[in-house]
N, C-alpha and C positions, 0 to 999 in steps of 0.2 A: 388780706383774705380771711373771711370768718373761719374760726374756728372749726365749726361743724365739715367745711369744706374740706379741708385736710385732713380731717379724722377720716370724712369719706373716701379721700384722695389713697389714704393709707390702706382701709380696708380692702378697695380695690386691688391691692398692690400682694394683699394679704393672700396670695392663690399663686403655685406654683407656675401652672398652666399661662395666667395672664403675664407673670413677669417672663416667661418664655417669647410670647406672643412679642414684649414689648423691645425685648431683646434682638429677636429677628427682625422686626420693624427698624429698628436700630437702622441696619445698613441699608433701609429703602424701602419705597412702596412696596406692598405684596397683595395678591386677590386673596380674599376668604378658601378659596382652594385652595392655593399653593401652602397656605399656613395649616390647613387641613393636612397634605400631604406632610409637608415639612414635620409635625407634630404629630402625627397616625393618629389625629382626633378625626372627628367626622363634622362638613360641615356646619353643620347644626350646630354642636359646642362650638364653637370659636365663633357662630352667632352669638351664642350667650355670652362666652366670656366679652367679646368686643361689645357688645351693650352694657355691659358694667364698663369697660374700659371708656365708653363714648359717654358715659353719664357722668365719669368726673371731668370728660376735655382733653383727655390725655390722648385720645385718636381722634382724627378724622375717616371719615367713610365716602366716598364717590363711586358712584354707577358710572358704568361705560356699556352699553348693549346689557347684556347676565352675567356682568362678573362686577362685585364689588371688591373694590381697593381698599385698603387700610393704610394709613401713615401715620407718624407719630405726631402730636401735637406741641411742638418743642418750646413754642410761645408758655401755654401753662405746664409744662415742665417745668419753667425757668421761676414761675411765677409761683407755682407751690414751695419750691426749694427755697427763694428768697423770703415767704412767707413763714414757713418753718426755722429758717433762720433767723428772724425777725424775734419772731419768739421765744426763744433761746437765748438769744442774744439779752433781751429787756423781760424777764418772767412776771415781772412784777408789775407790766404797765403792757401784757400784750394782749390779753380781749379787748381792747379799748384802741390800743395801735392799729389791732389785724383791722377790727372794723374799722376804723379811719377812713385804711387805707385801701380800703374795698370801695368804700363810699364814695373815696375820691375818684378811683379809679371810674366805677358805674356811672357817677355824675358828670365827669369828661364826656365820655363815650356817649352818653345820652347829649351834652349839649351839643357836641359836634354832629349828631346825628339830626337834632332839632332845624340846626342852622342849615346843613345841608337840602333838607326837605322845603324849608324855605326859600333859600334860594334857588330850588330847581322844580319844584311845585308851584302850579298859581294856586290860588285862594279858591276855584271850584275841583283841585286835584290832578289838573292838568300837568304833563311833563312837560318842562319849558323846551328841554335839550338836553340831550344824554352826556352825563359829562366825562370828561378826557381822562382826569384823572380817576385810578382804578379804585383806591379807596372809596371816593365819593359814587362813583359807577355802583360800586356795588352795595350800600348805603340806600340808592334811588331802588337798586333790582331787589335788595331784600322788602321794601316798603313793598313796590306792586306786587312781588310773588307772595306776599303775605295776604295779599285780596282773592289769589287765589285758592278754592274750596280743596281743604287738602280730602282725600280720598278719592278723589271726580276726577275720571278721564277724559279731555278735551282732545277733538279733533284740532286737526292744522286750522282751517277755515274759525273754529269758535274760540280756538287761542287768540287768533289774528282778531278777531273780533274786539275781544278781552283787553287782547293789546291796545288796539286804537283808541279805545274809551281813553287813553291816557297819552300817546303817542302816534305822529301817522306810521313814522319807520319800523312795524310791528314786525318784518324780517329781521334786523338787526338787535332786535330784544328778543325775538325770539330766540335767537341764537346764541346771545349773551346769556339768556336765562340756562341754555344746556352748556355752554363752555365754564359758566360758576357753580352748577351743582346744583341749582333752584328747581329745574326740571328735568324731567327722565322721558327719552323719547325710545318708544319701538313701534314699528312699523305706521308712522304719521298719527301717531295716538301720544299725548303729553300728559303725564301728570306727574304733582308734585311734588319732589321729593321729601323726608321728613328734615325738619327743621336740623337736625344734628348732621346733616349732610350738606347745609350749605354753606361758601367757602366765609369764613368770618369777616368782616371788615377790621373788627377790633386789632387783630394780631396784623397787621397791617403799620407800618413806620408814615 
């Protein structure tokens, strides 16, 4: 993991408030309220501080109707801490190590993600078939929710639409798109959620 990442990872950390935050998360999801409560801040900070906490990875964010969740992101937990240790461990060979092992890790993830599209995309963009397994599933749902215009809110009818360009079964994606976080629905109005809300494939086995 680059250096600069962990200096970040630290800064973040570097705030009374958010190691509170990170603390409570500890034992389980919680809504941006109940952390409001729990902490006598007011919504709004624990907006800010959880946007510092979701810009290094160390939270996840999901909508359900008007209340957002927070959980902890235990995957780069694990991955900062072994990174930090990395470094410590070899001082003398670890700018050179961390990025290796960054490198290795982002050129995986990208090849696996290459291969995946190919085998489940044709060659004019078409979904061949939505696949079983959940890694690759969601792999295929970040490609197409990424076609869609983030800010713009789509009716049921112009999702479905959206959908078919790619797939006929546009209920069953429609629905996967809101059970992984890709889309935010209230009252048959869809749009898409920000990127740092949808569920990752990478932290996936």
């Amino acid at each position: 993991m680059q250096l600069d990442k962990i200096v970040n990872y630290h800064k973040a950390l570097a705030d009374p408030t958010r190691m509170r935050i990170l603390i409570l998360l500890s034992e389980g999801e919680l809504t941006g309220q109940t952390l409001a409560e729990k902490l006598c801040l007011s919504p709004a900070t624990i907006t800010h501080h959880a946007a510092k906490l979701r810009a290094v990875s160390l939270i996840h964010e999901r909508r359900d109707k008007n209340a957002i969740y927070f959980s902890l992101d235990r995957y780069f937990l694990k991955q900062y801490e072994s990174s930090l240790q990395s470094i410590l461990a070899q001082p003398s060979e670890s700018s050179t190590t961390a990025e290796k092992e960054l490198e290795t890790m982002e050129e995986k993830n990208e090849r696996l993600k290459q291969s995946v599209l190919r085998n489940f995309m044709t060659a004019d963009g078409k979904l061949k078939h939505i696949p079983a397994q959940l890694k690759k599933k969601r792999i295929v749902l970040e490609h197409l929710a990424e076609q869609l215009e983030d800010g713009r809110k789509y009716t049921e009818k112009e999702l479905n639409t959206f959908i078919q360009q790619y797939h006929a079964d546009f209920a069953t994606i429609r629905r996967e798109f809101i059970m992984h976080a890709y889309l935010y629905r209230e009252k048959e109005v869809y749009e898409r959620n920000p990127r740092e809300m949808w569920e990752r494939w990478e932290t996936l086995s």
